[in-house]
LUMFI-701103 format. One line per field, with one value per residue (C-alpha): residue number from 1; x negated, y negated, z negated. Coordinates in pm, whole numbers, plus 50000, padded with zeros to 5 digits. Layout:
nr	c(NUM  ...)
c1	c(X  ...)
c2	c(Y  ...)
c3	c(Z  ...)
REM end
This chain:
nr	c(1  2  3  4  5  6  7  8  9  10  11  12  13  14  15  16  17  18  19  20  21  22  23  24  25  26  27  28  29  30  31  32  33  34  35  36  37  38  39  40  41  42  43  44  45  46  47  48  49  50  51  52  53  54  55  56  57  58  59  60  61  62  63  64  65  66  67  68  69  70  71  72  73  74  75  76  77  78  79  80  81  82  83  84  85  86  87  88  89  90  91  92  93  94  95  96  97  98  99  100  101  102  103  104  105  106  107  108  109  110  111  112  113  114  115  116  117  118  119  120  121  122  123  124  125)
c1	c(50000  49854  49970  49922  50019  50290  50378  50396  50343  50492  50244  50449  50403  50162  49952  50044  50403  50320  50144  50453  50634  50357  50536  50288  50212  50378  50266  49955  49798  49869  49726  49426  49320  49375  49160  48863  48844  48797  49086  49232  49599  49800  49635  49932  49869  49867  49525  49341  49061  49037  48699  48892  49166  48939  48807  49205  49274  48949  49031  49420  49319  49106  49402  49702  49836  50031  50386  50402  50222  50440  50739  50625  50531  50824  51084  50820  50908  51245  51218  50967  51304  51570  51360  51291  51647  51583  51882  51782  51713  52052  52223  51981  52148  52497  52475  52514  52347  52043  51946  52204  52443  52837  53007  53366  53399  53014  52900  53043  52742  52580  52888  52865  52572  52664  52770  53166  53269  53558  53742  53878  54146  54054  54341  54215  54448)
c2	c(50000  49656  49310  49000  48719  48921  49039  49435  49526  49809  50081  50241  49861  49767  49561  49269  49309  49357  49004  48833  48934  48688  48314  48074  48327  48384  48542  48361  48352  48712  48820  48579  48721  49073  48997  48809  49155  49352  49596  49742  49677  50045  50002  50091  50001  50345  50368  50073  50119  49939  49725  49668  49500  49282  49161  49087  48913  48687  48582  48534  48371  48077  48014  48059  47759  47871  47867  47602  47414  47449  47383  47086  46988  47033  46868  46537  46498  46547  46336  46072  46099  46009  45659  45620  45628  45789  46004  46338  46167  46073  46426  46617  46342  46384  46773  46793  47013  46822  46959  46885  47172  47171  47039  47051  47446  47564  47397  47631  47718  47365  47266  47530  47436  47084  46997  46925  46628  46630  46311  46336  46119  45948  45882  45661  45372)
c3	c(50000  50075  49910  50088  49815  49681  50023  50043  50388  50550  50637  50910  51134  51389  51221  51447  51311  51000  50899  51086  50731  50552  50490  50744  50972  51372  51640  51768  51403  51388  51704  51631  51317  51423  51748  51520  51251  51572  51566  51884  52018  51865  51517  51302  50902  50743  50961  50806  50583  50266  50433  50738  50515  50310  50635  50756  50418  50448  50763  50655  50357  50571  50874  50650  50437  50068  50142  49836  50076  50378  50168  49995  50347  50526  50206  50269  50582  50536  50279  50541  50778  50541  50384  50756  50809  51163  51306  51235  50857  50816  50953  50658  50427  50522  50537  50888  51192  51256  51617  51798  51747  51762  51467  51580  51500  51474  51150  50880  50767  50703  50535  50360  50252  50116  49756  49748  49526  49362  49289  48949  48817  48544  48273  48038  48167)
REM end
């Protein structure tokens, strides 16, 4: 079994596939890293030797950024685009499909995703 910053990897994967499961990592990183530790296209994870692994995790270790990073990187410039008050800025504040998808009967799931206020009545009259 090999971790990858608490990432168990399946053994039964190419090893190509595998790494995609890492948080930072696609295809091209994947493929780079594989191609720089010198393993061959078909090289499935079960057949990895523990050296061969080290060598994949140094090499993961110095292209991939901490997904801490990533997020922290992606809410600022969410964050950058809302003070900016760009368009995309104000769709992430109003809850709405940023990219340009359809609202009218396609964004259940962003609504879904917004907080619903509730106007309460207030008595004290």
């Amino acid at each position: 079994m090999y971790l990858f910053r608490d990432r168990q990897l399946n053994p039964r994967r190419e090893i190509r596939s595998a790494l995609l499961t890492i948080y930072g990592v696609n295809w091209c990183k994947s493929v780079n890293v594989v191609s720089r530790a010198g393993l061959s296209y078909p090289y499935f994870m079960k057949n990895i030797k523990p050296y061969q692994f080290s060598i994949v995790f140094f090499l993961l270790k110095s292209f991939v950024i901490s997904s801490v990073r990533i997020k922290r990187r992606i809410e600022s410039n969410i964050n950058n685009m809302i003070n900016n008050t760009s368009y995309q800025g104000v769709r992430h504040k109003l809850g709405l499909p940023v990219r340009g998808q359809r609202t009218r009967t396609n964004a259940g799931t962003q609504r879904a995703k917004r907080v619903r206020y509730v106007n309460k009545i207030i008595k004290n009259k």
